[in-house]
Structure formats: structure tokens, C-alpha cells
DOVEXTI-821840 format. One record per residue (C-alpha): x, y, z; residue number from 1. Coordinates in nm, 2 decimals. Layout:
BEGIN
<x->X y->Y z->Z num->NUM> .
...
This chain:
BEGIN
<x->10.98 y->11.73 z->12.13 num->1> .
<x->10.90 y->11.48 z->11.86 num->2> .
<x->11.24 y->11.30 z->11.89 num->3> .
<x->11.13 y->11.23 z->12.24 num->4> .
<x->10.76 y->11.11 z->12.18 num->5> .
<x->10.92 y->10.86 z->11.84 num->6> .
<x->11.17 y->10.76 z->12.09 num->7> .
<x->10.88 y->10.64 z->12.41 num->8> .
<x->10.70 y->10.47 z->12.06 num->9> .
<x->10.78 y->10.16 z->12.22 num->10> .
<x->10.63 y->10.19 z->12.57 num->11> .
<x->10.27 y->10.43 z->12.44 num->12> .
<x->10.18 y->10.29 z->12.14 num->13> .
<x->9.96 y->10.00 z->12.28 num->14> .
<x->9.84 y->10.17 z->12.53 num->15> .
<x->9.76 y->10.50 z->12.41 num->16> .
<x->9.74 y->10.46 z->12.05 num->17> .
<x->9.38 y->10.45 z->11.88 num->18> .
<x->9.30 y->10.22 z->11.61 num->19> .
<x->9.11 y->10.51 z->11.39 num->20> .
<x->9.27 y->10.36 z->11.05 num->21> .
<x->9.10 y->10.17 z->10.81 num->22> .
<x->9.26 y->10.03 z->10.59 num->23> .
<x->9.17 y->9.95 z->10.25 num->24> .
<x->9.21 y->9.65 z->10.21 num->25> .
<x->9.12 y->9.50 z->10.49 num->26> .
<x->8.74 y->9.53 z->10.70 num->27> .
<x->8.60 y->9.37 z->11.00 num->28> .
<x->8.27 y->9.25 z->11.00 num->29> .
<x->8.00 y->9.42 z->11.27 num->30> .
<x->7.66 y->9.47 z->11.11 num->31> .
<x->7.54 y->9.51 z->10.81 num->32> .
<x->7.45 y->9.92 z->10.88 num->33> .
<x->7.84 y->9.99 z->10.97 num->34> .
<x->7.98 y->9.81 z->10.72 num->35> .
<x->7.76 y->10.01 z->10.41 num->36> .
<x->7.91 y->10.29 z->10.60 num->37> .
<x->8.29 y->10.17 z->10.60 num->38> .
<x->8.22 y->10.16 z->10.20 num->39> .
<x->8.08 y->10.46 z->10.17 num->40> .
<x->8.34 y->10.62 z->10.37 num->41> .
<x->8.61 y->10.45 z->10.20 num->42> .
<x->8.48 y->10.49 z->9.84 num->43> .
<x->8.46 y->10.87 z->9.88 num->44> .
<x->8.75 y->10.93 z->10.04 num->45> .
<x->8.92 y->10.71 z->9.75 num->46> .
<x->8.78 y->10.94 z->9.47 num->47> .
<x->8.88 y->11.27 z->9.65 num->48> .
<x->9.22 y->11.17 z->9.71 num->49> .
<x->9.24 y->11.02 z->9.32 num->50> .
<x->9.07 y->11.43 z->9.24 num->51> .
<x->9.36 y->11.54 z->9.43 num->52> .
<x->9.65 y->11.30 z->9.24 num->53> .
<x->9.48 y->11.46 z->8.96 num->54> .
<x->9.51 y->11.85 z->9.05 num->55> .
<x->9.83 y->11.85 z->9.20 num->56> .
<x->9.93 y->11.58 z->8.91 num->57> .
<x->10.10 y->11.34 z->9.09 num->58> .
<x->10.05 y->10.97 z->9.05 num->59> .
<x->9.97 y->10.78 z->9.41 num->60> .
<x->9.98 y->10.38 z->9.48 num->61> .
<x->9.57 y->10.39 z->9.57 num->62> .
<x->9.56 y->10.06 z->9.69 num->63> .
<x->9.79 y->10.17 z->9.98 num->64> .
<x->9.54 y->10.43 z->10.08 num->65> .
<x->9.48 y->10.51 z->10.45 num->66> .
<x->9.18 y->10.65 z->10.56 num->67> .
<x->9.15 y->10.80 z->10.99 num->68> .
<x->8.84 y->10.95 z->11.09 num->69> .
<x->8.80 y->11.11 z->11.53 num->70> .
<x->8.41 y->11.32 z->11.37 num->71> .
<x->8.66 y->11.59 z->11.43 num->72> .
<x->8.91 y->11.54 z->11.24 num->73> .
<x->8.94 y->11.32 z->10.92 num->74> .
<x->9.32 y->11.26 z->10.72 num->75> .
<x->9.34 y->11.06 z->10.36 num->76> .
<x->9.65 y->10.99 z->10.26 num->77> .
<x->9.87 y->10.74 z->9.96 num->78> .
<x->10.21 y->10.74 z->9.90 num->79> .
<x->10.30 y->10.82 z->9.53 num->80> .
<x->10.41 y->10.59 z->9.30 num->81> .
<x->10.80 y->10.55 z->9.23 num->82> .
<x->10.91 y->10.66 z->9.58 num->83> .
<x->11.11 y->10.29 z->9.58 num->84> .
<x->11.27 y->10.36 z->9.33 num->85> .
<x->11.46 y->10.76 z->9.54 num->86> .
<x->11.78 y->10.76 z->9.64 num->87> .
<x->11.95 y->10.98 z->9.88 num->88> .
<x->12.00 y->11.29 z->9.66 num->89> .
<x->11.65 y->11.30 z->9.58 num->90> .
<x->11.58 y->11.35 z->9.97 num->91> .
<x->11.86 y->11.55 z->9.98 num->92> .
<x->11.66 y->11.79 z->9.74 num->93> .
<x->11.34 y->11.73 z->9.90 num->94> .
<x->11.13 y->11.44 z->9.77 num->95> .
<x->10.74 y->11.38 z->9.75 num->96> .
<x->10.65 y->11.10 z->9.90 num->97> .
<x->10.21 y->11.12 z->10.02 num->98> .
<x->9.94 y->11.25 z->9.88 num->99> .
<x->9.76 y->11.37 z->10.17 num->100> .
<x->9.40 y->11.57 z->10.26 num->101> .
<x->9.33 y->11.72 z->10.59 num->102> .
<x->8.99 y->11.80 z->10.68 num->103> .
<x->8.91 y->11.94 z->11.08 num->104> .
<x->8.71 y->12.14 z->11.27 num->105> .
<x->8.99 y->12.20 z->11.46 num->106> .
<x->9.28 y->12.42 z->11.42 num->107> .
<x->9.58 y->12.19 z->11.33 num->108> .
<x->9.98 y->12.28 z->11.19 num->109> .
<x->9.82 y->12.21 z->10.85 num->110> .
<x->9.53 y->12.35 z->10.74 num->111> .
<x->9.24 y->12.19 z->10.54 num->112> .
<x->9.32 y->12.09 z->10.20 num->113> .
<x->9.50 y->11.83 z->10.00 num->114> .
<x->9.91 y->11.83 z->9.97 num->115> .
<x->10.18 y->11.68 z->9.85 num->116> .
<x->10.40 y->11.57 z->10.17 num->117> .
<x->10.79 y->11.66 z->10.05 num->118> .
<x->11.07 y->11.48 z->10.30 num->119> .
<x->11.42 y->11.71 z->10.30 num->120> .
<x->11.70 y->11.52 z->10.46 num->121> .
<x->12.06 y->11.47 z->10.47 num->122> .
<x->12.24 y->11.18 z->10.40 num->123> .
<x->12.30 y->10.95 z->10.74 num->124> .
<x->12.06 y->11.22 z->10.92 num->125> .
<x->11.91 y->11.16 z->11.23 num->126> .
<x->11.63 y->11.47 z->11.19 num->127> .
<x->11.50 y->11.68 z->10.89 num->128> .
<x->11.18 y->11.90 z->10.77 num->129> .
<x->10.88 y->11.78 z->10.58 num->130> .
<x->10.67 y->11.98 z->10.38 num->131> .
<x->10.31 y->12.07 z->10.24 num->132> .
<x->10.30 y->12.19 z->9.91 num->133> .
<x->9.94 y->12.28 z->9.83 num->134> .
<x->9.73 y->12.26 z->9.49 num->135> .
<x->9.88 y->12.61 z->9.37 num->136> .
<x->10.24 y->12.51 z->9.48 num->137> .
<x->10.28 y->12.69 z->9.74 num->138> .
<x->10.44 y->12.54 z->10.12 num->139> .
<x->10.13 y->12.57 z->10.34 num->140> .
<x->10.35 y->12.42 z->10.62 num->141> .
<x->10.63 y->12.31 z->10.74 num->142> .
<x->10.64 y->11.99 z->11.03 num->143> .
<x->10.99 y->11.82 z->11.20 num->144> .
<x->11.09 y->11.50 z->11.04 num->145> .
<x->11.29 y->11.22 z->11.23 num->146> .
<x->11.47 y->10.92 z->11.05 num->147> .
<x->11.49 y->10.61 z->11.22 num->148> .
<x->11.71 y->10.31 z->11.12 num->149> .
<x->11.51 y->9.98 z->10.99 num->150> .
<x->11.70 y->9.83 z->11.34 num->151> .
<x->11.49 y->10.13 z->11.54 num->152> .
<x->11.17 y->10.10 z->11.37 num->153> .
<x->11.17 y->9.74 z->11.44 num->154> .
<x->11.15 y->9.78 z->11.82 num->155> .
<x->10.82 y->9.93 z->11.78 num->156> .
<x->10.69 y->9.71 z->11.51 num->157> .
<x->10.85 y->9.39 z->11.53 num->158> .
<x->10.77 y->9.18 z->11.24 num->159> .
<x->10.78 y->9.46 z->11.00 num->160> .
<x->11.11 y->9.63 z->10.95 num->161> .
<x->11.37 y->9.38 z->10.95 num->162> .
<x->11.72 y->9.49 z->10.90 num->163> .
<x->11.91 y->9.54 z->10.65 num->164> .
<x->11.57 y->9.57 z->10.44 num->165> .
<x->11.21 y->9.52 z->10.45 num->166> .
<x->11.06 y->9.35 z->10.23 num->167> .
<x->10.81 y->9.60 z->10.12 num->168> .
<x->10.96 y->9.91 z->10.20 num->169> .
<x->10.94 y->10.19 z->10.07 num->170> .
<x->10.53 y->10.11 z->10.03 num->171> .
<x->10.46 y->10.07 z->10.43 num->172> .
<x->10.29 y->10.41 z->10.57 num->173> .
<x->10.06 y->10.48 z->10.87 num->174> .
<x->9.92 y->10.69 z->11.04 num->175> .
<x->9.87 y->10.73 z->11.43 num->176> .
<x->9.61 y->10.85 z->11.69 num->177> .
<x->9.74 y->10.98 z->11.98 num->178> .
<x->9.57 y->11.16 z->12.30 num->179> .
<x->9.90 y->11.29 z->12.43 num->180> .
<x->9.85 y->11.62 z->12.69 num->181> .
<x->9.65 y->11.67 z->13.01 num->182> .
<x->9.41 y->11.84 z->12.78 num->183> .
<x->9.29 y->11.57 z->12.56 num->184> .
<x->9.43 y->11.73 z->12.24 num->185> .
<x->9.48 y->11.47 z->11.96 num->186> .
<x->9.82 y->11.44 z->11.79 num->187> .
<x->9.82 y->11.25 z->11.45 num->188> .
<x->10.16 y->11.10 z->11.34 num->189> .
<x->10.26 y->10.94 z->11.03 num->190> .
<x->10.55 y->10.70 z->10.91 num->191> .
<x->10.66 y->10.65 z->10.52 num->192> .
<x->10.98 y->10.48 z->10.46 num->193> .
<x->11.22 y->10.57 z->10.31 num->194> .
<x->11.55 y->10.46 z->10.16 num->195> .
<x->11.79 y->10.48 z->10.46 num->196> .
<x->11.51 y->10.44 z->10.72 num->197> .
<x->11.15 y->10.53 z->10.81 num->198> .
<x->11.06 y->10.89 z->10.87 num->199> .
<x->10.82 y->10.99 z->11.07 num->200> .
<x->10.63 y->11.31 z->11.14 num->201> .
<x->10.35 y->11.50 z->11.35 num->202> .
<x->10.09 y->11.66 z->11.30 num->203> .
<x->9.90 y->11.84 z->11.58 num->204> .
């Protein structure tokens, strides 16, 4: 199912996608009321998210912190710091690669609380698993991973991943909002690169 939805990327994204991020380091102007609220939002989440790095003792890349808020549902997330530096036998074994806290009032694959995000995947794979390891160590969950090829991820952001390599990968990660079913049910996705391709993952 999620090699299907990564694969229509290309068509839905514009039209279906919601733009819930904010991103650190960047802020549009609106009033002076919303914007004291961005900061506030922003700064917290920052200090929870360091907390976590801190618990689970991992060092993240904070300035490449995304924040995504629905009121229903709010996800934090960094990568951690060296994950340019992995090569395929560290995926191979399973490597971390975000920092990540889920906080919902709904009933999602993951369940509240702050994790390290593991990617486990084969050489030249196509598909894989990634993981939540929680503060105590333990796997909380367990979600489908898909690798595409820098050549695939650039058809649905051109600009970005340009082939062989991007300039900035592995450091690019995003998350995604997605009203998907008849129902209305949200879907969040996520994309980290990594060192053969970018991975991608859901998390409904």
C-alpha cells in the first residue's frame, strides 16, 4: 500500500498535501498575535525534542528541526548528527536516523512518546522496515520503509535531488500531511535520505 501512495507522490502532492510544517528556519509574516505564537510553538517543541536527544542520548542536527501541528495531532522531529557520514552496512544493521515525538489524541501506528527512528535495509533494496525504539529501548513499532533512487525522488521534488548526489543530502527530511480515505483520516509521511536514496515512511 505505501509503495503505491510514494509512487502517485507525483500527481497528489499539490493537490492534497497540507502545508502543516514549519520550519525552523524560515516564518511568514501575518500578525503580530500568530507570529508570538509560531515562537512559542517552536521554542517549546525545540527544548522537548533537545530533553529527548538527551534521554535517549543521541545527538540531533536541531537546526533541521521540523515541527507539524492538525490540534489533533502534533509530530517533532531532527535527524541525528553523523547520518552523512553511514554507509550501507550500517543500514544493513539498522541505523538511527530522527529523533522523533508523537503527541495525538488520536490512535496512530505509533503511540505517544519520543523515539529514535532506526531504517533496516538491504543493499540496492527497493523496500525495508523502520523502527521506534523508545526511551527504555524498547521497539514500540514497527512501519514499511520504501527507498527511492535520487532519479525518483526528483520527479516529485524537482530542484532538490539531483542525480548522482544532492547537494545536501543526507540532512533533507520532511514531513507530509495527507487526508487520504473517504473518511477523512489523516496520514503523516516522512522522507530522510539516505546514502543510496531517500526513504520514506507512513505513519497513520
Amino acid at each position: 500500500m505505501l509503495k503505491q501512495i510514494v509512487g502517485l507522490w507525483v500527481l497528489v502532492l499539490t493537490a492534497l498535501c497540507l502545508s502543516s510544517v514549519i520550519a525552523a528556519q524560515t516564518r511568514t509574516p501575518i500578525s503580530a498575535n500568530f507570529n508570538q505564537a509560531t515562537d512559542h510553538a517552536l521554542a517549546s517543541a525545540k527544548r522537548e525534542l533537545l530533553d529527548a536527544a538527551r534521554a535517549h542520548r543521541v545527538s540531533i542536527q536541531i537546526d533541521r528541526m521540523l515541527y507539524a501541528s492538525d490540534g489533533k495531532t502534533t509530530i517533532v522531529h531532527a535527524p541525528l548528527t553523523g547520518i552523512e557520514r553511514y554507509r550501507s552496512a550500517d543500514y544493513e544493521r539498522g541505523a538511527p536516523i530522527l529523533l522523533m515525538i508523537v503527541t495525538s489524541t488520536m490512535r496512530l501506528a505509533v503511540p505517544n512518546g519520543s523515539y529514535v527512528v532506526r531504517a533496516h535495509y538491504q543493499s540496492e533494496a527497493t523496500s525495508g522496515k523502520v523502527t521506534f525504539t523508545n526511551r527504555s529501548g524498547t521497539v514500540s513499532a514497527e512501519r514499511d520503509l520504501i527507498v527511492h533512487t535520487w532519479k525518483q525522488s526528483a520527479a516529485l521534488f524537482p530542484g532538490v535531488y539531483t542525480d548522482p548526489t544532492p547537494a545536501e543530502i543526507p540532512t533533507i527530511t520532511s514531513i507530509h500531511y495527507i487526508i487520504w480515505d473517504a473518511h477523512g483520516i489523516p496520514h503523516y509521511y516522512f522522507d530522510c535520505s539516505g546514502i543510496n536514496g531517500t526513504l520514506y515512511f507512513e505513519m497513520g
